[in-house]
C-alpha positions as CSV (number, residue, x, y, z in Angstrom):
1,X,4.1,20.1,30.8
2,X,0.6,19.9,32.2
3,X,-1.9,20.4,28.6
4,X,-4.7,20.9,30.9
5,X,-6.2,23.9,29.7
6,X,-4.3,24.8,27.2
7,X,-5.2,25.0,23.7
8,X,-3.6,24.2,20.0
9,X,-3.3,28.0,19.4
10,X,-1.4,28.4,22.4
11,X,0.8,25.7,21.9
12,X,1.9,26.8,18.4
13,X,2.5,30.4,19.7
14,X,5.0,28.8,22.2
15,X,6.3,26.5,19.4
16,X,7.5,29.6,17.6
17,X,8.5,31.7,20.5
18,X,11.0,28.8,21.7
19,X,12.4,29.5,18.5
20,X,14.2,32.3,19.1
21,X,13.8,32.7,23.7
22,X,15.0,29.9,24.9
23,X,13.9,31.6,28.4
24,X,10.4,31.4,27.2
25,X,7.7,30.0,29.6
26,X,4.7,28.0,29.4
27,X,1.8,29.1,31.8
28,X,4.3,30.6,34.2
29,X,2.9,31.7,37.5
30,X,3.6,35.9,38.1
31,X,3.8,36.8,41.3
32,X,2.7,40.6,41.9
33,X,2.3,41.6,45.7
34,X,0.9,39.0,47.1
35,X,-1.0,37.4,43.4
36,X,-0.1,35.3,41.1
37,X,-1.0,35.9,37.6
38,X,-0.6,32.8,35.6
39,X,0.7,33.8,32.0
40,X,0.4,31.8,28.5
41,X,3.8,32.7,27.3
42,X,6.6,34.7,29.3
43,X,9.1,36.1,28.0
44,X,11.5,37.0,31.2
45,X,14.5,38.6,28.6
46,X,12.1,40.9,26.5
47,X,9.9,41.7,29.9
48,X,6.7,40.4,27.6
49,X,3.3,38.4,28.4
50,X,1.4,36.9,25.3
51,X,-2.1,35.6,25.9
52,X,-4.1,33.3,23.9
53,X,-8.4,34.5,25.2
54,X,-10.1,31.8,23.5
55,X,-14.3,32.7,23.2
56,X,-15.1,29.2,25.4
57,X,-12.9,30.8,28.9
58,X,-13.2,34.1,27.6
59,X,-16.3,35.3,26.5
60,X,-17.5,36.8,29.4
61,X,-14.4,37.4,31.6
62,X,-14.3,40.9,30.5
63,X,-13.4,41.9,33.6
64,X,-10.5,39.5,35.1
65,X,-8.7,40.3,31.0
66,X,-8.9,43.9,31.9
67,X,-7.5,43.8,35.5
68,X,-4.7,41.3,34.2
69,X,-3.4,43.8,32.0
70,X,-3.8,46.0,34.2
71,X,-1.5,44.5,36.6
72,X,0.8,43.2,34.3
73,X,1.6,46.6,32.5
74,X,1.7,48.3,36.4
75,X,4.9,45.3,36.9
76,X,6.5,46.7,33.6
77,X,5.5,43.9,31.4
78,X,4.2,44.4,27.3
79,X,1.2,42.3,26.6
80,X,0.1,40.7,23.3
81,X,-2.8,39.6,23.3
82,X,-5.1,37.2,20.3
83,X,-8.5,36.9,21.1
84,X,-11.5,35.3,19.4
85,X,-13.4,37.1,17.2
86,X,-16.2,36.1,19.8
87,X,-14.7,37.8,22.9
88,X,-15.5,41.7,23.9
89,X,-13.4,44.2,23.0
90,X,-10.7,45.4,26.0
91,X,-9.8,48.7,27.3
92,X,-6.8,50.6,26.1
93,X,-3.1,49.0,27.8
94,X,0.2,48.9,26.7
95,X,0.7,46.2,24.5
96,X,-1.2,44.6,21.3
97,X,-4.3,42.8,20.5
98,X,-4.5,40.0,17.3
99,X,-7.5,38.6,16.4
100,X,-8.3,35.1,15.6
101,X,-10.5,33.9,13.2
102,X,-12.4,34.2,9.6
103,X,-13.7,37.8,9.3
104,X,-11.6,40.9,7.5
105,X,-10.4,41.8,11.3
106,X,-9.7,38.0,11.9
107,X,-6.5,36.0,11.2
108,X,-5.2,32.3,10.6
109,X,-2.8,31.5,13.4
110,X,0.4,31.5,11.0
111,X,-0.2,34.7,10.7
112,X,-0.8,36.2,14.1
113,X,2.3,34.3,14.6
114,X,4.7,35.8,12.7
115,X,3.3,39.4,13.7
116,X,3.9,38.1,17.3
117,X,7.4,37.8,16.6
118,X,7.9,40.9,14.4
119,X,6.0,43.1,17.0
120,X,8.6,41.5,19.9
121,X,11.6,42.3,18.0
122,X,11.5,46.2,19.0
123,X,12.7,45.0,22.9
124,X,15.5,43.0,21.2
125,X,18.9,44.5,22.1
126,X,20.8,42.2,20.2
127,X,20.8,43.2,16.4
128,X,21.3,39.8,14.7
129,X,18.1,38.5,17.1
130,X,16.0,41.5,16.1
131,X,16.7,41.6,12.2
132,X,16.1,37.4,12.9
133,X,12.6,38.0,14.2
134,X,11.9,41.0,11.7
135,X,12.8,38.3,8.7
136,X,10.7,35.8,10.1
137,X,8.1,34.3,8.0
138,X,5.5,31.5,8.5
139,X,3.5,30.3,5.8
140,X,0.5,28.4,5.7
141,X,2.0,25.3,4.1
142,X,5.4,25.7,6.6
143,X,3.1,25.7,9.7
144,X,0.8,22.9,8.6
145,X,4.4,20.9,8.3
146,X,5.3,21.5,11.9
147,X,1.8,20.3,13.0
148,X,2.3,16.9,14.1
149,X,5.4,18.4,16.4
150,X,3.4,21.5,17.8
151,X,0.4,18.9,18.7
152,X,3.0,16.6,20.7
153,X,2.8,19.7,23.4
154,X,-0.8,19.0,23.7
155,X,-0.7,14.8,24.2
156,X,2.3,14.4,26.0
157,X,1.6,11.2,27.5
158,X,-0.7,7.8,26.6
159,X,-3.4,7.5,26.8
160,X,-5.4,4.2,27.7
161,X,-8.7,4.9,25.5
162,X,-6.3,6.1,21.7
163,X,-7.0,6.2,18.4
164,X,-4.1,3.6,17.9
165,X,-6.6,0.9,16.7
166,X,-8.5,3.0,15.2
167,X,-9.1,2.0,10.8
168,X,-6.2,3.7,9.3
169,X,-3.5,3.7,12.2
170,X,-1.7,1.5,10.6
171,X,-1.0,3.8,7.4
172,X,0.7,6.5,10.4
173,X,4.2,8.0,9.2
174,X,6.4,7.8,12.7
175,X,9.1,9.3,11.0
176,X,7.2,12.2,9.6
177,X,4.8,12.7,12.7
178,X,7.9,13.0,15.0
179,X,6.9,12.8,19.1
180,X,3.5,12.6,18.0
181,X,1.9,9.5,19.0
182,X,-1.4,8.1,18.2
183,X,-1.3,6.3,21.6
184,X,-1.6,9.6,23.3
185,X,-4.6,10.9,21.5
186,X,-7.9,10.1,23.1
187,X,-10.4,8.5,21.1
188,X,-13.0,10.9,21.6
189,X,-10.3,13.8,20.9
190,X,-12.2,15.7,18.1
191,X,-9.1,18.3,17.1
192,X,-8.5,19.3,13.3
193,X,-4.5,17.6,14.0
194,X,-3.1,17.7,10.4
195,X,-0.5,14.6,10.2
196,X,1.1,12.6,7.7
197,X,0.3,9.0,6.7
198,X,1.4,6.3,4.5
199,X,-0.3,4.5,1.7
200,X,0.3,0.5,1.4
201,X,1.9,1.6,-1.9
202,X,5.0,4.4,0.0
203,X,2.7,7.5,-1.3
204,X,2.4,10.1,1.6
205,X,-0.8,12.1,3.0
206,X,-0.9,15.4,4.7
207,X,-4.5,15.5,6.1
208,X,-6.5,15.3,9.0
209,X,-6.0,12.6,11.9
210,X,-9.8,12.8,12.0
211,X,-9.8,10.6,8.8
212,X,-9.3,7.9,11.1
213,X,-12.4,5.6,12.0
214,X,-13.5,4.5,15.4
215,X,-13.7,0.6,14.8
216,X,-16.1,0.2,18.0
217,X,-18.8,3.0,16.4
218,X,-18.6,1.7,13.0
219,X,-22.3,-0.5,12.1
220,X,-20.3,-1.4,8.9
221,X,-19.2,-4.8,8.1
222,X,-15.2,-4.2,8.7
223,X,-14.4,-6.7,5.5
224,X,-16.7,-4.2,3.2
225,X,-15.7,-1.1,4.6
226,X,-13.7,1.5,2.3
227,X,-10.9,1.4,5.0
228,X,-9.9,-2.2,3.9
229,X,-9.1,-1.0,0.9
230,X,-7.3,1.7,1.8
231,X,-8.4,4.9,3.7
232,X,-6.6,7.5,1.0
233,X,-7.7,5.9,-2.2
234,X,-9.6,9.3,-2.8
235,X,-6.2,11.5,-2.3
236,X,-4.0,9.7,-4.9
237,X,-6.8,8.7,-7.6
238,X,-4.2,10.2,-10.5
239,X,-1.5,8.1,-9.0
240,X,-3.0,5.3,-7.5
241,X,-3.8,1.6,-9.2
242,X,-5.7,0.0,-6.3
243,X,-8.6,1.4,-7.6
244,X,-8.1,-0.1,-11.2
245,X,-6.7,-3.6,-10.0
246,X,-9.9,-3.9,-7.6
247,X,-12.6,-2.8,-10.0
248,X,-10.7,-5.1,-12.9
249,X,-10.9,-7.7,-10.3
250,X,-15.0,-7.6,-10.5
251,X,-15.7,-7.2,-13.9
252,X,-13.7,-10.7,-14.5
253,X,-15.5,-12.4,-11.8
254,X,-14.4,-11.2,-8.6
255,X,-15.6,-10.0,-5.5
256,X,-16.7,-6.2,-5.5
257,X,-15.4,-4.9,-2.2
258,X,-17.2,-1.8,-0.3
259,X,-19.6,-1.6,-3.3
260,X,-20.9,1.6,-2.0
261,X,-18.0,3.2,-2.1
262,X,-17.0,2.5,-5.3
263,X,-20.3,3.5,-6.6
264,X,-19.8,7.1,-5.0
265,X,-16.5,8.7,-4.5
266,X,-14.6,6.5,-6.6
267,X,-17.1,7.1,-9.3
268,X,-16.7,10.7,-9.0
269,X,-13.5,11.3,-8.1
270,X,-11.7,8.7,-9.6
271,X,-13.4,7.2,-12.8
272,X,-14.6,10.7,-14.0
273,X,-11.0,11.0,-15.0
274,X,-11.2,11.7,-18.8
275,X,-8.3,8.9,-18.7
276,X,-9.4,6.1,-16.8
277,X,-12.8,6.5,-18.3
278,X,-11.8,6.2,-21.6
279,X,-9.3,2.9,-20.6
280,X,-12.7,1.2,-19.3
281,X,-14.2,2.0,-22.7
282,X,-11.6,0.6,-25.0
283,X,-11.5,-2.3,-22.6
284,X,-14.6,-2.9,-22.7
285,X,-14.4,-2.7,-26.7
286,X,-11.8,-5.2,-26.3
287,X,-13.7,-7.6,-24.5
288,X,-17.1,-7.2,-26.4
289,X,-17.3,-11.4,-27.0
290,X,-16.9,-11.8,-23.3
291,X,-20.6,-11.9,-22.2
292,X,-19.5,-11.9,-18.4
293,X,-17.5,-9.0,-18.8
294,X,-20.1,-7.4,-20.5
295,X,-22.6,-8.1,-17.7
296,X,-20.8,-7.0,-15.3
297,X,-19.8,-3.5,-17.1
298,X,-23.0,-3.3,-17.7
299,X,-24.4,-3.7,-14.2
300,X,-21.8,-1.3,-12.8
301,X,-21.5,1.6,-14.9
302,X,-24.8,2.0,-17.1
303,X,-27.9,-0.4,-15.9
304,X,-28.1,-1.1,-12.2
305,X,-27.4,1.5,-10.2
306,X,-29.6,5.1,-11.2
307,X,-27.1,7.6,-9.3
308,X,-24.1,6.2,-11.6
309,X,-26.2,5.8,-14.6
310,X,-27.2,9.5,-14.0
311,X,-23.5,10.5,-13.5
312,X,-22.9,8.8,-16.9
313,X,-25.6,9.5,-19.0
314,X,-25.7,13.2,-18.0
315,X,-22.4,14.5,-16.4
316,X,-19.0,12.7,-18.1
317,X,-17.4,14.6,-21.0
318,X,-15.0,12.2,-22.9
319,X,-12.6,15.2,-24.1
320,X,-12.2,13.7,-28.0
321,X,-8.3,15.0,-28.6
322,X,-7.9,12.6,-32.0
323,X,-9.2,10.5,-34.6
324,X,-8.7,7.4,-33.0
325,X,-10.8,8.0,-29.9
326,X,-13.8,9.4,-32.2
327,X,-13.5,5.8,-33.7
328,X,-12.7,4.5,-29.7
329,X,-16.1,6.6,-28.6
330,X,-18.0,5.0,-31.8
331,X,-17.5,1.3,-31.1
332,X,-18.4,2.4,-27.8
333,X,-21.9,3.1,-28.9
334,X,-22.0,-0.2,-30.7
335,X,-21.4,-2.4,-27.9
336,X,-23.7,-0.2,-25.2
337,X,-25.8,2.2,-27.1
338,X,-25.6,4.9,-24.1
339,X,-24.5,8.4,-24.4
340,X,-21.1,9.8,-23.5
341,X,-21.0,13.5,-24.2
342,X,-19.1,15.0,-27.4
343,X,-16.9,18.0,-27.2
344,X,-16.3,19.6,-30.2
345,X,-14.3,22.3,-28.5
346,X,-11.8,20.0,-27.3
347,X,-11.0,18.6,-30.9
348,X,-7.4,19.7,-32.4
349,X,-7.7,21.4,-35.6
350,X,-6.2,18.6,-37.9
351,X,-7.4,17.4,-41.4
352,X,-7.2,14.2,-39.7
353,X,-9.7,14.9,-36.9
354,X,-11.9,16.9,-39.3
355,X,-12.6,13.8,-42.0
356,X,-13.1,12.1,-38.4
357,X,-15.9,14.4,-37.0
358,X,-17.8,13.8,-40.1
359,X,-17.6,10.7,-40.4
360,X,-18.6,10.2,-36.6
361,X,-21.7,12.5,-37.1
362,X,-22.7,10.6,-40.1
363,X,-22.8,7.5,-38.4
364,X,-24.4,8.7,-35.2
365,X,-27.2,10.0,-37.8
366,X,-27.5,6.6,-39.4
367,X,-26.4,4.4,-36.4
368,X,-28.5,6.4,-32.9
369,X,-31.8,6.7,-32.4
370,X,-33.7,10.0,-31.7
371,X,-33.0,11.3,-28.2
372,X,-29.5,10.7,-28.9
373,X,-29.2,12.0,-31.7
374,X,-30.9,15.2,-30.6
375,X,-28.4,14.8,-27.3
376,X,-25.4,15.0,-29.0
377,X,-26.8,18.0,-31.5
378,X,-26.9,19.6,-28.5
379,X,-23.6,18.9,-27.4
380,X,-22.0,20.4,-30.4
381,X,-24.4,22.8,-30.9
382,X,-24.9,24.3,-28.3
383,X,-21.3,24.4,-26.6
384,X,-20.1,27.5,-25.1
385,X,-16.4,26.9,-26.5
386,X,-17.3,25.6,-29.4
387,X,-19.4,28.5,-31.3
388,X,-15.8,30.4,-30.4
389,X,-14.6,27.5,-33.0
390,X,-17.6,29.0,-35.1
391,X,-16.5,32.4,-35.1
392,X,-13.0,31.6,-36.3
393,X,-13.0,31.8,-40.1
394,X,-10.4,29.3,-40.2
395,X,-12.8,26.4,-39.2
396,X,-15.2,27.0,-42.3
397,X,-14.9,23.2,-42.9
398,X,-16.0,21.9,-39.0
399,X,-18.5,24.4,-39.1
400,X,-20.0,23.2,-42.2
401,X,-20.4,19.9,-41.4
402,X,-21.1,20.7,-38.0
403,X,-24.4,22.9,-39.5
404,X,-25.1,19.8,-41.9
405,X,-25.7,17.3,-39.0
406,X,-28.1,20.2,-37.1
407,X,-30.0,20.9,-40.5
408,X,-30.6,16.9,-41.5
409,X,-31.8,16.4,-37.3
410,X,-34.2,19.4,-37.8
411,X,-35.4,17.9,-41.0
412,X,-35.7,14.3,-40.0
413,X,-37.2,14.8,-36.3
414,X,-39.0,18.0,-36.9
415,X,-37.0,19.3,-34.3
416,X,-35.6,22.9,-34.3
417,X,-32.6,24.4,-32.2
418,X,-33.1,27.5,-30.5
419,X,-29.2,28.9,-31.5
420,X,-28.7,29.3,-34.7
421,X,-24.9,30.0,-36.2
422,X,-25.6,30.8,-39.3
């Protein structure tokens, strides 16, 4: 097939249609008198035309869509039509119009494709075909899956400029992406292709081919770029120990790779994670005698770098769910005297955790100095979820000594609270 032309929406409407015609035809040429009329999609069983009228060929050919349907409906033909939300309305003919794109009137193209197919089904003679097309469904999720094989249509054949050595090619699923081959993709191609790859470690990606990095237009040093790593890390953060083993790796002496990285998604969408964080606190509790160590935490998460020390300082709730990470979070404190954020409203409601609480808040009172102190009055203070906890008569004993830490900051700081509880 020749792709010139043609377009991804196309393609998947033809994907479908094959389905179920096997008649169907891809930019057929229709002869009428002496004209040809070259159509999308025939169908010569069902005597129907569909047309994809995207806004770049179509905006302002008004005119030549009108007198197309026209002819085509003269020769006995039904047309369907989808056209861009972009493109000007057409006279009345026989046949149907879908339109494309994100507005109430608009649609995604699974589902102009399975209206496509239950519109067709009324010139089906053959029962068991129409009830087939009239069952027919196409979710988002099922259409994404046949992807790779719909955009095979489109790059038939290699090409010499591909995004086969492009960072990340190596990670490509063959088995999943089927005739899909990156060889056949043009580097410049800019399509939103959704594909599967496959981490170094056998976890599979469904995202975007355009996740893939042009080596040639890259100004980064290739041995500190992210991709080196691995160009998913941020997909599989919950599943993935890369990111542990690397970072461990530095704070022992090693080599930080792609530093920048690390100190911007990884750091939000990876250590934020109520668990690693609190496995970088308790080891770092376990290596307190180790002054390198302690340097190098230091240095990465709390001292050196603002935009972290912001993120930590002001945006990282440690969700406390027992007594032994309120005593985790307190020797924290000891060894780094920084703030990590206090949730009462995550505590379970045990006699345990409430001799904890009060024991935590007493030492915080004897132990932190003003602004934190005031910080974390705040944090229990103030929390939306937690006056709930204030409300419930059967927490009379956290709310007490929750009111005895505000009253003694008040008194000592002559600082006052705008909520009160009591």
């Amino acid at each position: 097939m020749n792709n010139a032309g043609t377009s991804t929406p196309e393609q998947s409407i033809f994907y479908y249609i094959q389905r179920f015609f096997t008649d169907a035809q891809n930019r057929y040429q229709y002869k009428i008198n002496n004209n040809y009329f070259e159509i999308d999609i025939y169908i010569p069983s069902i005597k129907v035309a569909i047309e994809y009228d995207g806004a770049l060929w179509h905006k302002d050919k008004l005119d030549e869509d009108s007198l197309k349907n026209l002819m085509l409906n003269k020769s006995g033909l039904y047309v369907i039509r989808v056209r861009d939300l972009d493109c000007p309305e057409l006279p009345d003919f026989y046949g149907k119009i879908f339109y494309h794109g994100k507005s109430p009137k608009g649609m995604h193209t699974n589902e102009y494709i399975e209206l496509i197919i239950h519109d067709i089904a009324q010139f089906c003679a053959d029962k068991d075909l129409r009830n087939k097309l009239l069952n027919f469904k196409l979710t988002f999720e099922d259409y994404i899956k046949d992807s790779p094989d719909i955009m095979s249509r489109l790059y038939p054949i290699e090409v010499v400029e591909n995004k086969s050595q492009f960072c990340g090619a190596e990670f490509w699923d063959t088995q999943a992406n089927g005739r899909l081959s990156l060889k056949n993709i043009p580097s410049t191609d800019k399509s939103r292709i959704y594909v599967d790859f496959k981490c170094k470690l056998g976890y599979k990606i469904h995202t975007e081919i355009s996740i893939l990095r042009n080596k040639n237009e890259c100004d980064k040093n290739c041995t500190k770029c992210s991709y080196s790593i691995c160009p998913f890390i941020w997909f599989c953060e919950n599943q993935c120990k890369i990111i542990q083993n690397i970072l461990n790796d530095y704070l022992f002496g090693g080599e930080l790779l792609c530093e920048s990285f690390f100190k911007s998604h990884i750091w939000e969408h990876h250590l934020t994670k109520t668990s690693y964080l609190v496995n970088y606190i308790q080891q770092s509790i376990q290596f307190k005698d180790n002054v390198s160590y302690k340097k190098r935490f230091e240095d990465f998460f709390i001292t050196d770098n603002e935009y972290i020390g912001k993120i930590f300082y002001d945006k990282i709730d440690v969700k406390i769910t027992s007594a032994k990470n309120l005593s985790t979070i307190k020797e924290f404190y000891k060894n780094y005297h920084t703030i990590v954020n206090f949730r009462v409203s995550d505590l379970q409601e045990t006699k345990e955790n409430i001799i904890a609480i009060k024991d935590y808040l007493q030492w915080i009172f004897d132990m932190v100095d003003e602004k934190q102190c005031i910080f974390i009055g705040h944090r229990v203070y103030g929390d939306w979820q937690a006056r709930k906890i204030f409300n419930n008569p059967m927490c009379d004993d956290l709310k007490n000594i929750i009111k005895q830490f505000i009253d003694k900051i008040e008194i000592r700081y002559n600082y006052k609270f705008r909520v009160r509880f009591d």
